[in-house]
N, C-alpha and C positions, 0 to 999 in steps of 0.2 A: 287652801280652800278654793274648792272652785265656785266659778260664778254659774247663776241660776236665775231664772224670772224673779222667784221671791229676794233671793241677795240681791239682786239689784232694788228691789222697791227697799228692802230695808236700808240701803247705804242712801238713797236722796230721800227717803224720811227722815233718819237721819242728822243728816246734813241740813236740810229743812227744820228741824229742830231747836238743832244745836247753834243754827246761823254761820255756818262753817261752809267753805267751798271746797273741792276737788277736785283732782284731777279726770280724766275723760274714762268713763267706766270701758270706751271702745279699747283703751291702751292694753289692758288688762282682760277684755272679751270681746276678743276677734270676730265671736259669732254673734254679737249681738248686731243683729240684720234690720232693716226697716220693718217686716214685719215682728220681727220678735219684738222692737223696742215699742211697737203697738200692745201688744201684749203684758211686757211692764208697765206702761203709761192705765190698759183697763186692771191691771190687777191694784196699780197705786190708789185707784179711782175707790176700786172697792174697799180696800185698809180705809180710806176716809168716811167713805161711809160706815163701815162696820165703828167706827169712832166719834160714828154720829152727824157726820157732816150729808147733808140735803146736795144732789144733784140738781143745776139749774139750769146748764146750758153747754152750751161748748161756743169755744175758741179756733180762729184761722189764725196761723202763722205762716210767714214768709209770704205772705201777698204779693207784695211785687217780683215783675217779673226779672230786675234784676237781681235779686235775691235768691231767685229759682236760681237762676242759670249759674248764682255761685255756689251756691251747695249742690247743683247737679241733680235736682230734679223737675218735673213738670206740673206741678201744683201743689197747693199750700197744704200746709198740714194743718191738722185738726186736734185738739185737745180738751179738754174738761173743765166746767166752772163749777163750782160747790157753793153755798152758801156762804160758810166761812171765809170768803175769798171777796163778798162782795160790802162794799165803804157808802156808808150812805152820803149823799152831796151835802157837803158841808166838813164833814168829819177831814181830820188828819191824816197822813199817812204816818202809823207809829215806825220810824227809821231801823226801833233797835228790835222791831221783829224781824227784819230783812238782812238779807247778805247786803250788798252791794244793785238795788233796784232802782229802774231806770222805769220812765214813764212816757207813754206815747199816746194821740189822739187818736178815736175812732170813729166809728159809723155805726151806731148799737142799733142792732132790731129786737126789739120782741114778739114773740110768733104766736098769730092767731088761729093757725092751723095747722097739721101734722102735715110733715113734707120727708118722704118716705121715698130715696132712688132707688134703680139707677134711674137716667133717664129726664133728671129735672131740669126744666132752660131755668135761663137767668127770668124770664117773665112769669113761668111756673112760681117761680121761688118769691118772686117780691108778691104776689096773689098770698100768699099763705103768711105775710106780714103785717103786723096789726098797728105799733108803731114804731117808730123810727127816732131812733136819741141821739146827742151830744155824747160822748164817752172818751174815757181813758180807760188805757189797763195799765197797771204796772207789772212791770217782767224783774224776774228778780232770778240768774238762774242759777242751778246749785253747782255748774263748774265755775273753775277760778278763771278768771279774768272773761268771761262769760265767751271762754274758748271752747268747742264744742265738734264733732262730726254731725254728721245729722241724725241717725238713731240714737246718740246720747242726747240731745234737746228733744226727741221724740220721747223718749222713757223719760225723762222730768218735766213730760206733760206741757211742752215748750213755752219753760221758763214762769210757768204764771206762780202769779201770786194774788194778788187784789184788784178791782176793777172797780167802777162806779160810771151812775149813768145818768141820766140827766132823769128827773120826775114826768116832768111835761113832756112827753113823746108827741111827735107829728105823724098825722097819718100820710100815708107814704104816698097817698096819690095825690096827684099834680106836681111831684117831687121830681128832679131830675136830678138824682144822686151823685152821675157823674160829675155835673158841674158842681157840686154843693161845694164850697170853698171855705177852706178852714185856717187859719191864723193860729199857730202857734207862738205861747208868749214866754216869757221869764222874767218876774217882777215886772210887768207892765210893760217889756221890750219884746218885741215881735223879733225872732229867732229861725222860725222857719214859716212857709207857707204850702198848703195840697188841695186838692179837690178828690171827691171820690172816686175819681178815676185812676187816681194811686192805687186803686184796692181793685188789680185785674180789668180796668176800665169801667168797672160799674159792681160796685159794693153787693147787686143782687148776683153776678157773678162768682162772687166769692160766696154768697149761701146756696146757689145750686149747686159748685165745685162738693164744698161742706155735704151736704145732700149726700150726693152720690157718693161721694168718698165714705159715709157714713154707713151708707146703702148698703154699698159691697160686702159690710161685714154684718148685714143684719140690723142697721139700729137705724133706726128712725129719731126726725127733728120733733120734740113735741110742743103743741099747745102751750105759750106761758113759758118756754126756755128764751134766756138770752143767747142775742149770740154775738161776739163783738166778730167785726168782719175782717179785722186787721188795721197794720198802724197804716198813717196816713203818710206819717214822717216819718225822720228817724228819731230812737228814742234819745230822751236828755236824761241826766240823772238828778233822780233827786237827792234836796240836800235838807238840814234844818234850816227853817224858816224861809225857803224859798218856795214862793209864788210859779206854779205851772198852769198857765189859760189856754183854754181852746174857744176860739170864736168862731162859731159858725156861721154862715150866711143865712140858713133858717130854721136850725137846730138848736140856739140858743146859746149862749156863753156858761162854760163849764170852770172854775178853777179847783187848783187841789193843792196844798201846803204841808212840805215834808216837817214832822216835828220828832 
C-alpha cells in the first residue's frame, strides 16, 4: 500500500489513539518533504476539527538556534493547538493518555490583534500581544523513542499534545522578555535554569518567525489564539506523582503533576 497525505494522517491518529509509537513514516516515504509534511500536519488539523475539536492557536518548535543547526534548518517550525489539548492550571497530566511525554517551560502570548506576514519584525509582533503567561507544553511524540527526521515531527504536528498557561497574564509592556528568567524544578529541586532569550534571543522573535512562516501559506495569527513560543529548556519527563515547576521572574510560578 502506498503512502498518501491522508495514510499518513491516519497512521499518527492512530497511533495517537491507540498510545502506540512507531517507527519514522520518512523510512517508508521517501517523498514525504518539508512541504508535504505541512500538508499532513493541515490536513491532521482538519480530521480534528471535523471531530469536533476548536482551533486555538499555534505552536513554535525547535526555537533554539542549536536545535536549528541539528535538524538543518533555519527557523522554528510551527504547529497547531485545538482545544482538546489545553489542561486547565491546576488539573493533572492523565499519563495513561500519552505515549511516552515529556514536558517543557514556556513564554505563552495571547493575541490581541491579527498579525498577518510576510513582513512582521519582532516589535510588530509583540504590538499585536495582549498578555503574556507563565506556560508549559507537553510534547508527547508518536515516533518511538521520540526519534524522528524533521518532516516526520512536522506531519505529527511537532509532537504536541497538552499545554496550560497561567490565568493571570501580564501585559507585555515594560516586559523585557529576553531577560525574563525561568527556574525549572522537579519536586521542589531546581533542574535547570533559561531566560527568554533561549527562544531566538527574544520570545517576540519567535512570533514574528511564526507570523511570516504562517504568512507564506496564507494564514494569519488571530485575535484570542495562543501561542506558546517555544521551550525554554530542555524537556524532562514526566512521571506519576512528580512535581514539574516553572518559576518565573514576573510571570508567576506555574506547576503541573503527572498522574
Amino acid at each position: 500500500m502506498s503512502w498518501d497525505i491522508d495514510r499518513a494522517v491516519t497512521e499518527l491518529l492512530d497511533r495517537e489513539s491507540t498510545k502506540t509509537d512507531g517507527g519514522r513514516i520518512t523510512d517508508e516515504w521517501p517523498g514525504l518533504d518539508l512541504p508535504t509534511a505541512y500538508q499532513v500536519q493541515d490536513a491532521l488539523l482538519r480530521r480534528k476539527i471535523d471531530a469536533g475539536e476548536q482551533l486555538v492557536g499555534v505552536k513554535l518548535g525547535l526555537t533554539s538556534r542549536a536545535k536549528q543547526q541539528r535538524m538543518g534548518i533555519e527557523s522554528p517550525l510551527t504547529a497547531w493547538l485545538t482545544d482538546a489539548m489545553e489542561l486547565p492550571v491546576g488539573a493533572p497530566v492523565r499519563l495513561d493518555e500519552l505515549i511516552h511525554p515529556r514536558i517543557e517551560p514556556e513564554i505563552v502570548f495571547v493575541m490581541g490583534d491579527r498579525l498577518a506576514g510576510p513582513g512582521v519584525t519582532a516589535a510588530t509582533a509583540m504590538r499585536a500581544v495582549r498578555s503574556v503567561h507563565a506556560g508549559f507544553e507537553v510534547i508527547d511524540s508518536r515516533y518511538r523513542d521520540f526519534s524522528f527526521a524533521l518532516p516526520d515531527v512536522v506531519a505529527d504536528n511537532a509532537s504536541s499534545s497538552r499545554f496550560v498557561f497561567s490565568g493571570d497574564g501580564v501585559s507585555p509592556d515594560g516586559l523585557d522578555l529576553a531577560l525574563e528568567g525561568c527556574l525549572l524544578g522537579i519536586d521542589g529541586q531546581v533542574v535547570d535554569s533559561a531566560t527568554g532569550a533561549a527562544v531566538q534571543g527574544h520570545p517576540g522573535e519567535a512570533l514574528a518567525l511564526a507570523a511570516n512562516a504562517l504568512g507564506a501559506r496564507g494564514i494569519e495569527i488571530e485575535p484570542g489564539w495562543v501561542v506558546l513560543t517555544g521551550g525554554l529548556t530542555d524537556a524532562v519527563f514526566l512521571e506519576p506523582g512528580r512535581e514539574v515547576s516553572a518559576e518565573f521572574t514576573n510571570l508567576g510560578t506555574l506547576r503541573v503533576v503527572g498522574s
